[in-house]
N, C-alpha and C positions, 0 to 999 in steps of 0.2 A: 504494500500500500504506500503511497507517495504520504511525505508529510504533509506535505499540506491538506491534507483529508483529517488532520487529527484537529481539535476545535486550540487546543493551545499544545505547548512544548516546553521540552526540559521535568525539569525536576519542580514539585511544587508539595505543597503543605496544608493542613487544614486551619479552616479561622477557628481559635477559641475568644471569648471577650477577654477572659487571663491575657492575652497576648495583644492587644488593642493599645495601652498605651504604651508598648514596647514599639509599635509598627509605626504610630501616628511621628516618632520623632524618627523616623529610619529616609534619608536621602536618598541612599540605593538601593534597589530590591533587593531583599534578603532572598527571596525565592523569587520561580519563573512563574510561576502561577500557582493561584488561591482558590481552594475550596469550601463552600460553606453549605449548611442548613438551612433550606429557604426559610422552613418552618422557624427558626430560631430568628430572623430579623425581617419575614412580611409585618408591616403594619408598627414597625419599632422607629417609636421616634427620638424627641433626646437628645442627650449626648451621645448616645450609645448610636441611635439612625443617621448624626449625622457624621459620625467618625466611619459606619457604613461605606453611607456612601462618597467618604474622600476615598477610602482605598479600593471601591467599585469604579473610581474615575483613575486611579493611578495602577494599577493592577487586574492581571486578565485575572475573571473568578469565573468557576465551573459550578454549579448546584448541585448537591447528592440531598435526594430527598429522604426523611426519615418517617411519613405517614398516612403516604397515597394507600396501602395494603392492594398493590397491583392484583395479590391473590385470594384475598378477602372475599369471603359471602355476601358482603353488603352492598350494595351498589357503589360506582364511583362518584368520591365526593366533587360534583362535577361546581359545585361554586368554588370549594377551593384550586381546581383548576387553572378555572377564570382569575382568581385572585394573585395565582402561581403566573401564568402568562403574564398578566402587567407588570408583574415584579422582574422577571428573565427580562423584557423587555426596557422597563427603567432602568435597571440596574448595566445593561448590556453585558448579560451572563452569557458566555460563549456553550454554555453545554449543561443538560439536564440531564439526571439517572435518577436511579430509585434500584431499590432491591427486590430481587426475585422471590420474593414472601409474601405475608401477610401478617398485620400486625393490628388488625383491629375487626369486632363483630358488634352491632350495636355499641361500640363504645369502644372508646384504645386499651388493648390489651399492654401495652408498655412491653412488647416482645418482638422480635422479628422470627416470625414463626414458619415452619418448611410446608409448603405446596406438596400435596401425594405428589410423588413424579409417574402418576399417570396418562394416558390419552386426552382422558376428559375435561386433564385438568390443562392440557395443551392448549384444546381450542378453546378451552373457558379465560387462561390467563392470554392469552394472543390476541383474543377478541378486546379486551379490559386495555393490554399495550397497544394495540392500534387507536381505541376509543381517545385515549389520553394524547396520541400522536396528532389525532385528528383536532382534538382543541385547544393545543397547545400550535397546530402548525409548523410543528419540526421534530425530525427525529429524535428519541431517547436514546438511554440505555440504560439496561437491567442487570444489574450486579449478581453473579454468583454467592450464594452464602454459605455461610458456615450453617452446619445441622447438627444435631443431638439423639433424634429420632428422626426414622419415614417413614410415617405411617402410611397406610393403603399404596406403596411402595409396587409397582407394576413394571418399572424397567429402567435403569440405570439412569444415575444424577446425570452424566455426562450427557446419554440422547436425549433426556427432558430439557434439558440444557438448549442443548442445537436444536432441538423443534420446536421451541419456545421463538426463540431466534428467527429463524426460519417461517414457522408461522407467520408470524409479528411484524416481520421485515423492519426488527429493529434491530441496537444496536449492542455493545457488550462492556463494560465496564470489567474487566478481570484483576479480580481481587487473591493475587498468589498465597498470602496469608491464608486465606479462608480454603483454598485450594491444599495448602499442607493440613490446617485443620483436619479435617475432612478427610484428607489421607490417612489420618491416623487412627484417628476418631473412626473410621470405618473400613480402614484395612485396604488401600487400594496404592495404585501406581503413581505419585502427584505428578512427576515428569512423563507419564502416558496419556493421564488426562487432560495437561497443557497443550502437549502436541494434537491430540482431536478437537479444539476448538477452533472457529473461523479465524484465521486472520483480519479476512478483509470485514469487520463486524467490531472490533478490538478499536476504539475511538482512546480510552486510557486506560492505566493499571495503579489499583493498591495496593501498598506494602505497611504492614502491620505488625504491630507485638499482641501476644497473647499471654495467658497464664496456664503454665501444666501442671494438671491437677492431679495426674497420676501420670503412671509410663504410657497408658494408650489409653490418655482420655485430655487433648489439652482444648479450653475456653475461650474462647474468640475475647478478648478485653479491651483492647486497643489502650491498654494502658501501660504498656513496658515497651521494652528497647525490641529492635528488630532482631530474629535470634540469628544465625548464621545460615543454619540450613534453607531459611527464606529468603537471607540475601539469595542462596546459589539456586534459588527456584526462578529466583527474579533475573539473575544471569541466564537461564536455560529460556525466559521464556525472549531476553532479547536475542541470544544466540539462535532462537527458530524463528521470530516474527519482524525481528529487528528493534532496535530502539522505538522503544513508544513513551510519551509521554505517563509522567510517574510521580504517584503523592501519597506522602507521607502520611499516615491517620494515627494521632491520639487524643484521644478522647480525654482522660483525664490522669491522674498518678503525672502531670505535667513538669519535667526537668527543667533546669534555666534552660531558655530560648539558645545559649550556643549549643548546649548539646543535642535540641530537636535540629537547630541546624548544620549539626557535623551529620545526622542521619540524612538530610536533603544532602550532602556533597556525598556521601556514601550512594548514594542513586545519581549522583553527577559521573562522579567518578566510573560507575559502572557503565554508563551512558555513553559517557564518552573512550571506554575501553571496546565500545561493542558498533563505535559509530561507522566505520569503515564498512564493518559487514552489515550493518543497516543497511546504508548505500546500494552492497553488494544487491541484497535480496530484494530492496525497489525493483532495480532494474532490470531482473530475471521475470518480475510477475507482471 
């Protein structure tokens, strides 16, 4: 895939407000680009709205959303949509996701909870990602997650995966963190299941810390340091698909801001170890 299909580039990082008046006195970009919560600043005014939107004028920001429940029983909450669109729109957010879950039923579950990776639930969640595509007016993407249980479980994460995708004719957000979870947490190949996803669908990737709570059982937390084995998941998936644009998630357990940004040069560096054969793989596809 050429770069320029990706909505921004390089190495970037998640907005916490902890970090707000660290950014507000920062001259140079500390990162290439910025991630937020729409949920967390539609309709925030303030201090806090309008230090927003200075670094929505002075930095690319991407949206990862936290409570559309793409997979959810309930209908989609189609005014928050509407209110979702003007905000991508004011704010000029280069790129929308949301997770491949569900996370609410008459009321928010406060969970990101797993879709049966059935048929049913194919053209039930494809229908919901098109609905969304259709009144927002631009493509998504849909984040692989971390899982614990699959219940009503009918045929591998990986092809719910790609037919969702497919389905959908949308896009892929890959989260290699939640990919080694997942490998562990339920016994599979994480370097076979990188290799079966779309390239040309792959807009950006998360890199994550987590917490291990036994030998084969570890928690998606986004609250610790990246471990090693996910850097080299994160090497493997630019050595197959090429440098892709790539951010940093934590949520909270928050280090001084140089150590979250020695992890952003940790994804530079890699980046730019793997830029040549980036290059390479454009040109062949």
């Amino acid at each position: 895939m050429s770069s320029q299909h990706y909505p921004v580039h390089g190495a970037g990082l998640g907005l916490r407000r902890a970090l707000l008046s660290l950014l507000t006195d920062q001259t140079a970009q500390p990162v290439d680009f910025w991630e937020a919560a729409p949920e967390n600043w539609i309709n925030v005014g303030g201090r806090y709205g309008k230090t927003f939107r200075e670094l929505t004028e002075r930095f690319p920001f991407i949206c990862h959303g936290l409570s559309l429940s793409i997979g959810g029983p309930s209908p989609l909450d189609e005014a928050f949509l509407q209110r979702l669109k003007r905000f991508l729109r004011e704010h000029q957010i280069r790129y929308y996701s949301e997770h491949l879950s569900f996370c609410s039923d008459d009321g928010h579950l406060y969970d990101l909870l797993p879709i049966p990776f059935a048929e049913e639930a194919v053209h039930y969640v494809a229908a919901r990602v098109q609905r969304v595509q259709d009144i927002l007016g631009q493509r998504i993407a849909v984040e692989n997650v971390s899982y614990y249980a699959a219940p009503g479980k009918e045929m591998e994460e990986i092809d719910f995966l790609n037919a969702v995708l497919q389905e959908a004719d949308c896009d892929l957000l890959l989260d290699v963190n939640n990919i080694y979870v997942n490998s562990i947490n339920h016994r599979y190949d994480a370097g076979l299941f990188l290799k079966q996803l779309p390239a040309e669908r792959i807009r950006y990737i998360h890199v994550a810390g987590h917490y291990q709570e036994a030998e084969d059982l570890i928690v998606d937390t986004h609250g610790a340091n990246v471990i090693d084995p996910v850097w080299q998941l994160l090497e493997q998936a630019y050595q197959h698909f090429g440098v892709i644009p790539t951010l940093l998630e934590r949520d909270f357990n928050l280090p001084p801001l140089v150590e979250l940004l020695g992890e952003v040069e940790t994804i530079r560096a890699l980046q730019s170890k793997y830029s040549n054969q980036s290059n390479d793989l454009i040109q062949h596809r």
